[in-house]
C-alpha positions as CSV (number, residue, x, y, z in Angstrom):
1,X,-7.6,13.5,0.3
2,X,-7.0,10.7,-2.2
3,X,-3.6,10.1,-4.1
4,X,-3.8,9.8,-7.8
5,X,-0.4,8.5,-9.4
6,X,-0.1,9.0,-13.5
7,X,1.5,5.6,-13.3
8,X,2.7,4.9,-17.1
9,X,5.8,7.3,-16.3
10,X,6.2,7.0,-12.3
11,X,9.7,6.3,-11.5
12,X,9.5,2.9,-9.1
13,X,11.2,4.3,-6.4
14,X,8.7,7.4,-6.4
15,X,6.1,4.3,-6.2
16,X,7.7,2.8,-3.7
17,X,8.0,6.1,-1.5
18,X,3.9,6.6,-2.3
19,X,3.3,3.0,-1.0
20,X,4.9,3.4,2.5
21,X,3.3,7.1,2.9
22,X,-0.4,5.6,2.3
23,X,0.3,2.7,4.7
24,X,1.8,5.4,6.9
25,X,-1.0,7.5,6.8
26,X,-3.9,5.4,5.1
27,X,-4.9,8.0,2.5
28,X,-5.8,5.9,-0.5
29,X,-3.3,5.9,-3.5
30,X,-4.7,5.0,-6.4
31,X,-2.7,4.5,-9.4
32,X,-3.7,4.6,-13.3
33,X,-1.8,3.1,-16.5
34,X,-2.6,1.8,-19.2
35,X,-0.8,-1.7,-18.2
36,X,-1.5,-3.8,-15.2
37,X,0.8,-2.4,-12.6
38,X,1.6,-4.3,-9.4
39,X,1.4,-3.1,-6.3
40,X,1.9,-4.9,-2.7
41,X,-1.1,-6.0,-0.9
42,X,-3.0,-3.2,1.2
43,X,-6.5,-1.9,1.6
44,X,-5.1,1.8,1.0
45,X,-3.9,0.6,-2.5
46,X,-5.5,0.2,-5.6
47,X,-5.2,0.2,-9.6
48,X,-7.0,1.5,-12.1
49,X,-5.9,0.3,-15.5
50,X,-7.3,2.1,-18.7
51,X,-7.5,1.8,-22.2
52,X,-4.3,2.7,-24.3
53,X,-4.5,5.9,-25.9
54,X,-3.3,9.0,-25.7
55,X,-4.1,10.9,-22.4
56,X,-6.6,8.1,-21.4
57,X,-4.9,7.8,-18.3
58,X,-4.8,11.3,-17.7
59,X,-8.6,12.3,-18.0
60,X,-9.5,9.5,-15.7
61,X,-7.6,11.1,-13.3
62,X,-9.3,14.7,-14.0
63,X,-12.8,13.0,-13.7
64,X,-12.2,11.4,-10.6
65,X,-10.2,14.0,-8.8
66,X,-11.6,15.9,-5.7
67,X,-10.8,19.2,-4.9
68,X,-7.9,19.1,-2.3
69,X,-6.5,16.0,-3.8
70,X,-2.9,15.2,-5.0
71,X,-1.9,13.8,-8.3
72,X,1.9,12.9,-9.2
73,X,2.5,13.4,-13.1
74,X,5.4,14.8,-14.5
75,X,2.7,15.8,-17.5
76,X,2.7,19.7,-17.2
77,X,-0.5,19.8,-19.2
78,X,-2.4,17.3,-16.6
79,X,-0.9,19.0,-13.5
80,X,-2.0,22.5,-15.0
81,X,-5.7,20.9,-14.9
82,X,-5.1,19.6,-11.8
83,X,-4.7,22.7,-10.1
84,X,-7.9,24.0,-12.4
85,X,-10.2,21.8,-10.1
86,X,-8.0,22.7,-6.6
87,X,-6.1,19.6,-6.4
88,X,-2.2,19.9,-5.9
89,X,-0.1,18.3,-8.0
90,X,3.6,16.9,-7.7
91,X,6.1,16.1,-9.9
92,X,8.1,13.0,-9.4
93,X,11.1,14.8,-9.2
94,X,9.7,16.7,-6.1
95,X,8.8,19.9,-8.0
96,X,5.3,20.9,-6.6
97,X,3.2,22.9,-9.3
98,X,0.9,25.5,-8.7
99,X,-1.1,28.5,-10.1
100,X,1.5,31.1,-10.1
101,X,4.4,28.7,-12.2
102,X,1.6,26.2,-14.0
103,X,1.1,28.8,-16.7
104,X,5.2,29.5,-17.6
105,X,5.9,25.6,-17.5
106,X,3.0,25.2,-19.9
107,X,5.1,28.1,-22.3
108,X,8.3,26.1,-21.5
109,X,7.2,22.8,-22.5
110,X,5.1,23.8,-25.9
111,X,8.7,25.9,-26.8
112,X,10.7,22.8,-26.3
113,X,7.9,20.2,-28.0
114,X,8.0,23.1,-31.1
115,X,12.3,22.9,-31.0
116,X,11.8,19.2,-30.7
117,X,9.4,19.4,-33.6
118,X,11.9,21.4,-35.8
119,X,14.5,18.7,-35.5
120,X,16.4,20.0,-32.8
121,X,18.1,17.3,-30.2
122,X,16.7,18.8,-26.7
123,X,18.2,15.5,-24.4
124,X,15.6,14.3,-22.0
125,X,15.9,14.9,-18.3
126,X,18.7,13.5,-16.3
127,X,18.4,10.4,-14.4
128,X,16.3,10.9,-11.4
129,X,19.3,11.5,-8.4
130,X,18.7,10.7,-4.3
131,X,18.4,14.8,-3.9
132,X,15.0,14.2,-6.3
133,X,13.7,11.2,-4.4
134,X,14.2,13.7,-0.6
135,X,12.6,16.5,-2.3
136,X,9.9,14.3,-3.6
137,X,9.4,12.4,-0.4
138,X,9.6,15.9,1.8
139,X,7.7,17.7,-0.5
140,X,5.0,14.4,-0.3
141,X,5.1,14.3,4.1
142,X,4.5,18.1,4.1
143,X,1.2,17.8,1.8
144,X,0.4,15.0,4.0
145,X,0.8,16.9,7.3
146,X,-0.9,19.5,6.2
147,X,-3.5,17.2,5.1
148,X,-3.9,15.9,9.0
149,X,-4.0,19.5,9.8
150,X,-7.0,20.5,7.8
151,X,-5.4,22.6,5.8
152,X,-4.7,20.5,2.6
153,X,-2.4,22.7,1.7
């Protein structure tokens, strides 16, 4: 398993979790922007900086992705292809996507993009709160376990 991070967007604390867990466990995390990024010194950590452009950062990760690994994005789009190839996919927030809700979230976020496109005020997402950064990191140890178990899932 290798962790991809959708990095223009990543919360630093959601980094900072992702940092300790691939030290912890030596899976490699690698994480793509389109801006140099730092990250602390470690042989399990890596950047990958792209081009700017819309959803450069996000097909990088599609073409390197393995089946069985995990991305964190909060892009519903780039999760829902994500789970197309068998990775997993986790949201930042600690939401973990998969093939039975990808397809309503898709609906949900194409509804709000066409209100938002209509003029209408939709607020963005609240702050992210310390119940967010437990599910995230929970949500993260469990994939990991897993991972050590065989299972991946």
């Amino acid at each position: 398993m290798n962790i991809w991070v959708d990095a223009d967007a990543c919360p630093a604390v959601i980094k900072e979790i992702l940092f300790r867990a691939a030290e912890r466990t030596a899976v490699p995390l690698t994480l793509v922007a389109n801006h140099a990024i730092r990250v602390p010194p470690s042989r399990h950590i890596r950047t990958l900086q792209v081009t700017q452009g819309f959803d450069v950062a996000d097909n990088e990760i599609v073409q390197r992705l393995s089946a069985g690994d995990l991305v964190i994005t909060a892009d519903i789009p780039l999760a829902a292809e994500v789970i197309e190839k068998g990775g997993h996919a986790l949201n930042p927030r600690g939401e973990l996507y998969s093939a039975e809700t990808i397809r309503s979230l898709l609906n949900m976020r194409d509804f709000m993009d066409t209100m938002r496109g209509s003029g209408v005020d939709t607020g963005g997402p609240p702050p992210l709160s310390q119940g967010d950064r437990q599910n995230f990191a929970k949500h993260l140890d469990k994939l990991l376990a897993n991972r050590d178990m065989g299972t991946g899932q």
